[in-house]
N, C-alpha and C positions, 0 to 999 in steps of 0.2 A: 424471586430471581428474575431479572429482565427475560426476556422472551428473544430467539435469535429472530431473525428478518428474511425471512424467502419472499426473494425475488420471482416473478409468476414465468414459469416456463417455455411456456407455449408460445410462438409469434402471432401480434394480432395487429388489427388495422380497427380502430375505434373512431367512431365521428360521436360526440353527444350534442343537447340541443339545451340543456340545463346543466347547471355548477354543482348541484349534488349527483350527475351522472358522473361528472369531470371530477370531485373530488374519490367519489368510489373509485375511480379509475386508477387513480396516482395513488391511492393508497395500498391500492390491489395487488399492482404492478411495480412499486418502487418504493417509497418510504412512507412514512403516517406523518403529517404534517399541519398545520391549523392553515387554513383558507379564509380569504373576505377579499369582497369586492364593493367598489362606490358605486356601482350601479346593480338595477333588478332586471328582471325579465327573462328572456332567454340570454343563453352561453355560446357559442363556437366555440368548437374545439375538434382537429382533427389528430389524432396519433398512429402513428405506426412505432410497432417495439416489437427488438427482439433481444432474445439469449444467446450468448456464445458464450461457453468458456463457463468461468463463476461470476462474468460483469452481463451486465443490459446495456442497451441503448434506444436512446428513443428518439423520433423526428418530432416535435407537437408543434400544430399551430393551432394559436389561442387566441383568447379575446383578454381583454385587460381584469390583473388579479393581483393578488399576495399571496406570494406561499409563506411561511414564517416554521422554521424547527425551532422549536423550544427545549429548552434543558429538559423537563419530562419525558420526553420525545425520544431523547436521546438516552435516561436513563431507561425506559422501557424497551428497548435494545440493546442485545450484546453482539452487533455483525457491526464491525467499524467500516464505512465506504469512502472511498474518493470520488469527487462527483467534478465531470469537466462539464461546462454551459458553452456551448457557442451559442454566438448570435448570428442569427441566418437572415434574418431582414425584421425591423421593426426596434424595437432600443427596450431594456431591460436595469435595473438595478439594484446591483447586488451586495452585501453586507456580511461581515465576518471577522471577527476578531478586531475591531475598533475599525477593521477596513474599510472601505466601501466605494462604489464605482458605478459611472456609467457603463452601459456594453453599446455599439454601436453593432450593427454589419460588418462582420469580419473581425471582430472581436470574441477572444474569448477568458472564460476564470475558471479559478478551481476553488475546490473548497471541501471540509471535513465535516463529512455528517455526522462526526462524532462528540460538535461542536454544535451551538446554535449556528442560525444561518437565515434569514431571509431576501425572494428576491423578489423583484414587483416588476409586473412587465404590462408594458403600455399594448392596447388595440391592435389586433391581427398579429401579433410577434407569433416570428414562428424563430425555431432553437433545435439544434442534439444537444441531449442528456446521455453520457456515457457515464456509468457508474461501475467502478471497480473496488472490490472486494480490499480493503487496505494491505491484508497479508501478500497479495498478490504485484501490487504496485510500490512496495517497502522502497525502494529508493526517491516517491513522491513526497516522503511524513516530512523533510524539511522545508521543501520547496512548499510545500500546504501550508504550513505552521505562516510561513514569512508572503505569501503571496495569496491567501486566502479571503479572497472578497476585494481584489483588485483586477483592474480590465488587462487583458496581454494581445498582442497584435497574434492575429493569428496567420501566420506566416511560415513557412520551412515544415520542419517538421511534424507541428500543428495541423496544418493545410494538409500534409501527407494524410494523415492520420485522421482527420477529418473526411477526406475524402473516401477512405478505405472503409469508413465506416459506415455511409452512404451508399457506396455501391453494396455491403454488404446487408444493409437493411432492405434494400429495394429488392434483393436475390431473394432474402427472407422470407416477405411477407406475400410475396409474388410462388412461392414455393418452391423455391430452389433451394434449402438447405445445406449449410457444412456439413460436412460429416465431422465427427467428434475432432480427430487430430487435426484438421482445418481449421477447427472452432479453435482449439489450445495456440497452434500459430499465429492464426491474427490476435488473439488476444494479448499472447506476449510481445509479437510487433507491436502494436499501438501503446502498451506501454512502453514498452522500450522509444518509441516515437516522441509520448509527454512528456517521461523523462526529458531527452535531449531538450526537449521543446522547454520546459522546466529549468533548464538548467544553464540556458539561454537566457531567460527571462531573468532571471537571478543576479548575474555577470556581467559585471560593466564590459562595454566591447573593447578591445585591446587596442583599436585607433585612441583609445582617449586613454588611455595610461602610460606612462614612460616606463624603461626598461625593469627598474625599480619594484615596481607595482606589481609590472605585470607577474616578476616571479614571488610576491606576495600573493596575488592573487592564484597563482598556482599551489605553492603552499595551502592555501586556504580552501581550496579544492581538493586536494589530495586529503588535509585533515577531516575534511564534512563526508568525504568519503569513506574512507575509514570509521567515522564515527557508524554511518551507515549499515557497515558491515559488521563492523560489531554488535551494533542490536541486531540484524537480522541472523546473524550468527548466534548469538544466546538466545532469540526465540525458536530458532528452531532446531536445536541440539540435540531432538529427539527424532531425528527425520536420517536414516543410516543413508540415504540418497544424496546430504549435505555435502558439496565437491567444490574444486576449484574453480569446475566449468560452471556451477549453478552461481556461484558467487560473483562470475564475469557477467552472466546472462542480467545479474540483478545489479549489476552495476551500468549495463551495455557496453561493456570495454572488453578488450581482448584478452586473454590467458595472459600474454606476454604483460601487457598495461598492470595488470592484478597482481601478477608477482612482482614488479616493480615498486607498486604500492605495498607491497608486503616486507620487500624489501629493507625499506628503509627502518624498519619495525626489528629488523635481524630475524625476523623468521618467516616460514613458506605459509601457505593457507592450509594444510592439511596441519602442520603444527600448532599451527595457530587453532583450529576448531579440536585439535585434541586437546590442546591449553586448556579448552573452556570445560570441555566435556570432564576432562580428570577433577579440574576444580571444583563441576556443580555435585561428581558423583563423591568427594571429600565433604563435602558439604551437606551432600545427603546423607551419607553414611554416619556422621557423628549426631546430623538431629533427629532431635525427638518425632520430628513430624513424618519420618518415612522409616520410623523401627518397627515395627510391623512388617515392611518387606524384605524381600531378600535382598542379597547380593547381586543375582543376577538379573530377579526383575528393575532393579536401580539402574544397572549395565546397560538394558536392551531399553529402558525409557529415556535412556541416553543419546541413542543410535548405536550402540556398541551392539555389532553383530554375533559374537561369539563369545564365551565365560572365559575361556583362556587365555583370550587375548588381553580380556582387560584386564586380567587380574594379572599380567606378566606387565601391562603398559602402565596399570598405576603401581607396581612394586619399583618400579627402575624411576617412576615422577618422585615418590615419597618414600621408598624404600622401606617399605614393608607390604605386607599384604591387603587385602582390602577389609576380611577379617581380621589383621592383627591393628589397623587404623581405625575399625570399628571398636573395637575391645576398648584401646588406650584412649579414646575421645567422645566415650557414650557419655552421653548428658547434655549434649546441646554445647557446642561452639556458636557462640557470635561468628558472623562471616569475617569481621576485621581482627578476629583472636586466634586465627588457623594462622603465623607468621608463615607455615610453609607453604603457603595454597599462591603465596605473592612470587613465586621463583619461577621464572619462564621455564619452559617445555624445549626440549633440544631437539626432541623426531626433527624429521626432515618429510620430505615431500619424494 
């Protein structure tokens, strides 16, 4: 079974003088990766990194190399990350998904380390490496998929976001530390920052579309969103904390924006995650793969806080009990052979 991937905790300030101090370092500190270089001798290399949150970030100035993740790489991990590269001075280039790009100064990419990936960067570059944990950055996995191993200007909310990151590594290693709940805020600031920054990148600007378009291209936002929330809504079904406010936070839009988007779907967001929630626990209850457990452990792997409630909320979805749904459909349902699991949810919000 892959191995998960811990990230090195501690803040540090590293200079090496050889490529095999520098490769111990990044693999120490961030991911396992294959290295080479066209030249011998000694290395530069200076880093400063640190933790907030479940992401890292690091400043490095380097001398000229290749990093390269390999499908190996990647299957010897089970921690999926998002990795953003600015280019701080010196030119870099990066590869992903057929992609590929220069980086200049002021430029920056993203890309999935869940994926191969290599970047090659010329003499003295210096770059941040901000890596966040993928469950934490969920509204990044499209904007990655389609903009992965391409240059983005880094401007707006980039720059924000860059910057914050900056002043907070210099506090870092200097010994000024966040305290935890500081560390959780900027973390979700700055994603919420790439996001926008992300979602910029992505959009043609509305100067160059006619009226037309542009509410195609709203449509088509509103869909990629939605698509969004739905997977991060069946990932994490099991989380009783799952709310209307977390699903705005992971959208960066407002309560008001999210019910809107819910809106046009005919139902509110707590309807809509009790939808999913009744359907996984109908689903688990007829297979064979969770008869072994009970009723109630299936309920609370749900998010379902109390026995009573669910077993009152899936008799009024399917109108019977969750034992008399068990009884009549033991032996394993196909997901597409439950016709009743496809009928929308009426709660309200």
């Amino acid at each position: 079974m892959p191995a998960a991937q811990h990230l090195q905790q501690t803040p540090a300030r590293l200079t090496t003088v050889t490529f095999e101090q520098w490769r111990e370092a990044i693999d120490t500190s961030f991911l396992p990766l294959d290295y080479s270089r066209q030249t011998r001798g000694g290395f530069h290399c200076h880093v400063s990194y640190a933790r907030f949150g479940a992401s890292a970030v690091a400043d490095m100035d380097v001398d000229a190399h290749r990093v390269t993740r390999e499908s190996r790489h990647v299957a010897a991990s089970d921690a999926g990350f998002f990795k953003i590269f600015w280019q701080l001075s010196g030119q870099s280039r990066v590869a992903q998904r057929g992609n590929e790009a220069s980086l200049e100064p002021g430029m920056w990419s993203i890309y999935d380390t869940a994926q191969p990936y290599s970047i090659e960067m010329a003499d003295r570059c210096r770059v941040l490496v901000l890596l966040v944990p993928q469950e934490r950055a969920f509204g990044w996995r499209q904007a990655a998929t389609s903009l992965g191993g391409r240059a983005l200007r880094g401007e707006g909310a980039a720059r924000i976001a860059l910057s914050a990151l900056g002043a907070m590594l210099h506090d870092t290693c200097g010994g000024h530390l966040l305290d935890h709940q500081g560390q959780i805020v900027l973390q979700d600031s700055v994603v919420s920052l790439m996001e926008t920054a992300l979602q910029g990148a992505g959009t043609p600007p509305p100067a160059a579309l006619g009226d037309g378009a542009n509410a195609a291209v709203a449509r088509h936002l509103g869909e990629a969103r939605m698509s969004r929330l739905a997977e991060f809504i069946d990932a994490h079904l099991h989380d009783p904390e799952l709310s209307a406010q977390r699903l705005a936070a992971v959208l960066n839009v407002s309560r008001r924006t999210l019910y809107n988007l819910f809106r046009e779907s005919g139902q509110t967001p707590h309807a809509y995650i009790l939808s999913r929630r009744l359907r996984q626990a109908a689903l688990r209850l007829a297979g064979s793969g969770d008869a072994g457990r009970s009723i109630t452990e299936i309920a609370f792997a749900l998010g379902f806080g109390d026995a009573a409630h669910f077993s009152r909320v899936f008799h009024e979805r399917f109108g019977m009990s969750p034992t008399q749904w068990r009884q009549q459909n033991a032996g394993g349902w196909g997901e597409g052979g439950m016709g009743g699991l496809t009928a929308t949810a009426t709660a309200t919000d």
